[in-house]
N, C-alpha and C positions, 0 to 999 in steps of 0.2 A: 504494500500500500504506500501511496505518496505522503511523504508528510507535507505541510501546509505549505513552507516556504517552496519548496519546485511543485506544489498546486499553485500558488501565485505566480510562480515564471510560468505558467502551463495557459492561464487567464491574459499575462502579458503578452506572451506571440502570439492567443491567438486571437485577442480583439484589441491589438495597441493604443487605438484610435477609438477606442468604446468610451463612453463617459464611465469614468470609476470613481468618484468620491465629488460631492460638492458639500460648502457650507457660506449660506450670505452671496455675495457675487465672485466667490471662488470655485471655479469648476476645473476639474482633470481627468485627462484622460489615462489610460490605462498605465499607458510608456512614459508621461509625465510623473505619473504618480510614485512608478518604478524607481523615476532617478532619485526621487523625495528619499524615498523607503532607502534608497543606497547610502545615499548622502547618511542617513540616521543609521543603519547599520554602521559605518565607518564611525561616525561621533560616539557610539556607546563604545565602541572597540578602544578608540581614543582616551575612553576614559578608567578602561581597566575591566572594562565587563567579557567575560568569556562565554565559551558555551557551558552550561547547565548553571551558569551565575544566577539569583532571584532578582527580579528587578519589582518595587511596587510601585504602583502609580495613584494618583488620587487626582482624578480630573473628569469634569464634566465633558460631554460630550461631541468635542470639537475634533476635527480635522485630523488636527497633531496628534492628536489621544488614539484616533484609529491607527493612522501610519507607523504610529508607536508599537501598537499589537502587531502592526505584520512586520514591524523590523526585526522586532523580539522573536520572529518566527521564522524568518530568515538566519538569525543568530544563534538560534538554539537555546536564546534567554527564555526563564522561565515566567512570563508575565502574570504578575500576581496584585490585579486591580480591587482596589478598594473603594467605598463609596466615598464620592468627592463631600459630604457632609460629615466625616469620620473626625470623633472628637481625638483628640492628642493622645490618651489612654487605650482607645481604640487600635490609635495607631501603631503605638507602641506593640501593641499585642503583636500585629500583622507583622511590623519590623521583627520584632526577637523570633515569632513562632517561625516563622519563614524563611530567618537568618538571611535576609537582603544586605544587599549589597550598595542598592541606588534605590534612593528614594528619587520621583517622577513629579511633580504637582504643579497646578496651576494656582490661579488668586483664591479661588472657591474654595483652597483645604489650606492655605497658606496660615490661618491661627492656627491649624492643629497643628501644623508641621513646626510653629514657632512654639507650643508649647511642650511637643514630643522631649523625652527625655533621653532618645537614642537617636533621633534623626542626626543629630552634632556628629555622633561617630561613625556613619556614613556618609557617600557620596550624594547629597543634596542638587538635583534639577531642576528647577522653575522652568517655568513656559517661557521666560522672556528674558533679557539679559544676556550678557556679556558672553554666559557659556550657558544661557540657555538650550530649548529643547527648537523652538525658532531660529535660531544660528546653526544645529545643528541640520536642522532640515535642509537649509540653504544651502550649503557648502556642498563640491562637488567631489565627488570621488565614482570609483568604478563599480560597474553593476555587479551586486553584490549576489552571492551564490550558499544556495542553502549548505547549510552548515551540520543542522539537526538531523535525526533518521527518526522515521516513522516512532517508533518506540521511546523515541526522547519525553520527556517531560515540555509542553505546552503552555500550560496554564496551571496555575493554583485561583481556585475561587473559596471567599470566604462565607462560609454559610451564616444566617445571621443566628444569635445566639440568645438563648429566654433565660433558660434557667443557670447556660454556661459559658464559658468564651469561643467565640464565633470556630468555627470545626474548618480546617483546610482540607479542600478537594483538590488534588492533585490529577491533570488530567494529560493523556499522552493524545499526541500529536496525531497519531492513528483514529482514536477516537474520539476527537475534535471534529476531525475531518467527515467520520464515517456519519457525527453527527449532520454535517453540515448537507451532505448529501441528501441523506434524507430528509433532512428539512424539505429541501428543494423540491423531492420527489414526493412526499406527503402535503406537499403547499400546492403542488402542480405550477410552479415557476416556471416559465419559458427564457431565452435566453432574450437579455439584455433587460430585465425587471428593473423597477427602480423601488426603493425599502427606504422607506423612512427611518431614519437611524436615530431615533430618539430614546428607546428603551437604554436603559444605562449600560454602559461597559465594564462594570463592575458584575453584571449579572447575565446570565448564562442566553438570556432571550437575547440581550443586546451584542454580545460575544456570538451568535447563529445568525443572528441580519447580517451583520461584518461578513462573517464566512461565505454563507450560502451566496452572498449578491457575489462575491467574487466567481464561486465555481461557474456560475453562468454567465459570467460577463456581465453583471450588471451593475446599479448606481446604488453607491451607500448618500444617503442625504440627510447629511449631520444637522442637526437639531439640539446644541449644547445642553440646554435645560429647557425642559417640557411649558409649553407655555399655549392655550389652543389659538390663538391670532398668529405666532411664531407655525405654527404646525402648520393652520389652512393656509398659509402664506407657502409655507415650504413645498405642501402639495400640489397646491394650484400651479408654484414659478417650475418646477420641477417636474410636472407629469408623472410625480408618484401612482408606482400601479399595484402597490400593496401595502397591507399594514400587518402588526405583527405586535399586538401590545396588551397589556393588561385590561381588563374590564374598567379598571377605573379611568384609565385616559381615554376609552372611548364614551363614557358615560359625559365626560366633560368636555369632549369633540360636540359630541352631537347635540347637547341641551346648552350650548354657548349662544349668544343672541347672532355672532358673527357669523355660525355655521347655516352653511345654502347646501342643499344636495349639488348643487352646478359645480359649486365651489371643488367638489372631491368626485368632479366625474370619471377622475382620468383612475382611481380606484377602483380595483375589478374583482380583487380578491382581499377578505379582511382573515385573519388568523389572531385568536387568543390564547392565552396561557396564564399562569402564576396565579390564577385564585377562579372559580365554581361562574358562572356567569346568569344575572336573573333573566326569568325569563319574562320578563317586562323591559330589560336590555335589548335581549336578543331579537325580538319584536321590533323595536323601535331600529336597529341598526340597519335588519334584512328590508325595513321601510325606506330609511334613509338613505342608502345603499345600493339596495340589489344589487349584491355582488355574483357576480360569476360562480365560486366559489367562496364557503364560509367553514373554518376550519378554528375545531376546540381541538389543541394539543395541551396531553395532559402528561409531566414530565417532573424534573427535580434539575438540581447543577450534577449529582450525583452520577446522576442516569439520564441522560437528557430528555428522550423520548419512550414513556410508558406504553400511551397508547394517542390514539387518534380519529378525530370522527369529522370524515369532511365534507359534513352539512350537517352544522349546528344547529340550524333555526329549524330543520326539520323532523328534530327531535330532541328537543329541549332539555339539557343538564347531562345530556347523554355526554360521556368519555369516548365513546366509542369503541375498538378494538385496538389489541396489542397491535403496536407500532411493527417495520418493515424489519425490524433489529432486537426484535421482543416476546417473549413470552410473560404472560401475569396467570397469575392467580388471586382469589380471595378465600385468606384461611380463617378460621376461628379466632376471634378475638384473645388475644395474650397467648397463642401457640406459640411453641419453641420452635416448631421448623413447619416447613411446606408439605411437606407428606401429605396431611388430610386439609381436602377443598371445599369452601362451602357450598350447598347447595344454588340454584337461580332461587332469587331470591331471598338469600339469607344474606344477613350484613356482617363481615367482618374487615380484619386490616388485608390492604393488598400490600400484594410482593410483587418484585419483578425478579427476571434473571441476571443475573451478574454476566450469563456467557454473552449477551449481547455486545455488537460491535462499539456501540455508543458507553458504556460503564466504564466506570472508574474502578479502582483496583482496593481503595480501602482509603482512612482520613489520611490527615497528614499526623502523625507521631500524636496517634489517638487511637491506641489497640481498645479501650474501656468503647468507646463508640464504634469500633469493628464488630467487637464480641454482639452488643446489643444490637447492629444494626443488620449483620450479612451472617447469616446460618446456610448453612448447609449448599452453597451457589446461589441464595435469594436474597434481595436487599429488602427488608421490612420497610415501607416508605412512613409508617406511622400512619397514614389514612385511611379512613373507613371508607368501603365502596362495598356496592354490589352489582354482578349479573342479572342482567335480567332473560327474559326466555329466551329471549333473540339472539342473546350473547353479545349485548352491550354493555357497556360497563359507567354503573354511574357512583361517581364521588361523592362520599355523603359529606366530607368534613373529616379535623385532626380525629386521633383518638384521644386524645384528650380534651376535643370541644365538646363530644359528645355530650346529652345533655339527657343523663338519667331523671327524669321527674315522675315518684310515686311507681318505681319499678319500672317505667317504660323509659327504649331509648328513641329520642328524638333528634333526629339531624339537621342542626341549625339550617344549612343550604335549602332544605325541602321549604319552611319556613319563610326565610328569605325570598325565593323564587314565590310563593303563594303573592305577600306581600307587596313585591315588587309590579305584580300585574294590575293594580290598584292607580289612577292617573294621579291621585296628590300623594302620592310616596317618590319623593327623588331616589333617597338612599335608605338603604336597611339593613340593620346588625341583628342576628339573634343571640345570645348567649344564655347559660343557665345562672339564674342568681339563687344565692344561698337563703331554702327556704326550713321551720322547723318541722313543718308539718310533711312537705313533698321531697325533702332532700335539695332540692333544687325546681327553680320554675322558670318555667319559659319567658324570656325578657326579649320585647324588639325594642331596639334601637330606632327612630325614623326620625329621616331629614326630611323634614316636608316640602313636597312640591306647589301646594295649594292650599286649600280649607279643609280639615281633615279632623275630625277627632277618636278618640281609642275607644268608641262605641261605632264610631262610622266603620275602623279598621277589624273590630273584631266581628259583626256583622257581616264583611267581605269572609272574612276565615269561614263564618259559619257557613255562608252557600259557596264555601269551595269544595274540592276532594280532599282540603286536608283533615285529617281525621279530629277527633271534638281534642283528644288529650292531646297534641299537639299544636294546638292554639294559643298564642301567649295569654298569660295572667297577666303583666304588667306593660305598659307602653312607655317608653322615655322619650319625650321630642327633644331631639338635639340640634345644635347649629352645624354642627358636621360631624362626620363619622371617622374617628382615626384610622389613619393607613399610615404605613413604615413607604418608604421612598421610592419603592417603585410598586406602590399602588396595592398592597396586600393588608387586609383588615385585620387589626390590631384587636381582635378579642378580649384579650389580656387586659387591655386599657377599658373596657370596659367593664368591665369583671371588677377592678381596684376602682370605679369610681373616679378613672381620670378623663372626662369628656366635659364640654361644657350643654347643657342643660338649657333649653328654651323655655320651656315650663317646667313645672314639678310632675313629675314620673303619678302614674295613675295605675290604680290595679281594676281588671277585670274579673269577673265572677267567672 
């Protein structure tokens, strides 16, 4: 198998002249792009960095920050991005667990890097300056020739962390690649796509746009920090012809005052991931849209691709089937290993297979989160899903969101999506709050869209198919619903009581 760096010389001869990266009124094409990527190969070299060195970086979404991942991959460095909002302790972590070499960052992480307690004892990069990451790009030198083999080490991604410090994924260059492929082939991509490059590059969706547009020769369109007027502007100057994002960037594409269906014609195919999507969403997008194709990819940084279902809106919450690179199963809830399957129908946690081309091999110098997570060839992914007859596979939620109330278990998602189909509900969280009577009760979160009250809301529950014991007892209107940075609901936060509160929270009968 080709590792990533001669897959990009493989992109360079054969579309030189293809648009490959814009951002603002900066456009390049393939072979332009190349001599960037050289120039940056030779400046890290310059600075002492070799093959299998770690390099971290912390930067939003520009230009530089991508030609950086493919220099790193031409080099054989192991790029190991962090979120550009990562406080100095954070950083610290990344730095020591990772034993980096060159810290990377632009103005966006520059307190954390002035407060870092180890960034002093390595090499320090800024974006700009004298021996900037900008000088470096400049500068000429000879096209530079992959370094790395298939098997090398690619990427470390850092998983975000609840109860512990953030887990490193170490991923090889083989299965980066095998991932990217598949993206490509599970998106149904044709050659010369153009991808909105807004999903962060710290995180695995935004590390597969990167990829994937290269293997086809097509357009990365940098999108620094998500903003929806920065976004429709990108899409519309650009003839973006795909998207690739979280439910919650599309939730605030499409309900923005600025957003025209015209505006995002040249969009033919949308693709979600990274968190369950309602179906009062999913409604509204296949409205706004009509896309060609609509694809729920349900995946991890671990594992890239679980499974896949490519038409969303025609079967709403569905995961669909094990990915091109995948087998799953769903076993009994707290099994030690995959042996025994649950029935269609029955809820428990799913696993996937580790033989998959796409997996990661185990954390980074974390055997205690090996033992717990990868039994017997399967990765436990912690989430509750089930089969249904068809043999689609739908996500109910963590296993620890789950929300035992009064002996029964209730999956916030199902919840959620009821809620969601409701026209004055913007947003909505379900969680279980600590009850003494039922153990726990059913709590929604709602942002309200309109005039709405928790007799109007619970009233919708009653003439749904959601069942009577799964109907919330309490309603909280909130001014917004917490999500972590790139768009995944923060439960937790609601759970402790940290959200801000529109009214006072009301219990139903």
């Amino acid at each position: 198998m080709l590792d990533l760096g001669t897959s990009f010389l493989a992109s360079v001869e054969r579309d030189p002249g293809a648009m490959a990266i814009a951002e603002g009124d900066l456009t390049l094409n393939y072979f332009d792009w190349y001599r960037r990527i050289s120039a940056l190969v030779d400046g890290l070299g310059q600075i002492g960095l070799r093959k299998g060195d770690t390099l971290v970086t912390a930067m939003q979404n520009r230009w530089e920050n991508a030609s950086l991942h493919w220099a790193c991959q031409l080099a054989g460095i192991v790029a190991t991005p962090v979120n550009w909002r990562v406080t100095a302790d954070e950083l610290d972590h990344a730095l020591r667990d990772s034993a980096a070499r060159v810290l990377v960052h632009d103005d966006a992480a520059a307190a954390a890097v002035a407060g870092s307690a180890l960034a002093a004892d390595i090499g320090v990069v800024p974006l700009e300056g004298k021996n900037g990451l900008t000088v470096m790009l400049a500068g000429r030198a000879a096209d530079a020739g992959p370094q790395a083999g298939a098997d090398d080490l690619s990427v470390m991604l850092y998983t975000s962390g609840t109860t512990s410090k953030p887990k490193g994924v170490p991923r090889r260059h083989r299965a980066e690649r095998a991932a990217a492929i598949a993206h490509v082939a599970q998106n149904l991509y044709h050659h010369g796509e153009r991808t909105l490059g807004v999903m962060p590059l710290y995180h695995t969706m935004g590390i597969r746009s990167l990829l994937s547009a290269s293997v086809i020769g097509g357009a990365f369109i940098c999108l620094p920090r998500f903003d929806v007027p920065g976004a429709l502007d990108a899409i519309e100057t650009h003839r973006v012809t795909n998207l690739y994002l979280v439910p919650t960037l599309y939730h605030d594409i499409v309900h923005h005052t600025e957003f025209t269906s015209d505006r995002v014609a040249s969009v033919r195919k949308l693709g979600f991931a990274g968190a369950s999507m309602t179906d009062g969403l999913l409604q509204k997008l296949e409205e706004a849209f009509q896309p060609d194709h609509f694809v729920n990819h349900y995946g991890s940084s671990e594992i890239y691709t679980f499974s896949i279902c490519q038409n969303a809106a025609a079967k709403p919450g569905s995961a669909g089937r094990a990915a091109i690179n995948q087998r799953l199963r769903v076993v009994p809830l707290g099994a030690e290993d995959a042996s025994k399957v649950c029935a269609p129908g029955e809820e428990g946690e799913i696993v996937a297979s580790m033989q998959g081309d796409e997996a990661f091999e185990g954390y980074w110098n974390r055997p205690e989160a090996d033992r717990k997570a990868i039994r017997d060839g399967w990765y436990f992914t912690g989430d509750c899903g089930v089969f249904d007859d068809d043999g689609d596979l739908f996500v109910t939620g963590r296993t620890d969101d789950m929300i035992i109330t009064g002996g029964e278990n209730v999956s916030p998602v199902e919840v959620e999506s009821c809620l969601s189909l409701h026209p004055a509900v913007a947003e909505v969280a379900v969680v279980g709050l600590p009850d003494p009577r039922w153990g726990k009760v059913v709590t929604a979160f709602v942002k309200r869209a309109g005039d709405v009250t928790e007799d109007d809301l619970d009233a919708h529950c009653r003439n749904s198919e959601l069942s009577n014991f799964r109907r919330p007892r309490r309603y909280v209107f909130v001014r917004d619903i917490p999500k972590s940075p790139v768009g995944k609901l923060l439960r937790r936060l609601l759970v402790a009581g940290e959200y801000e509160a529109e009214t006072t929270e009301t219990t139903t009968a």
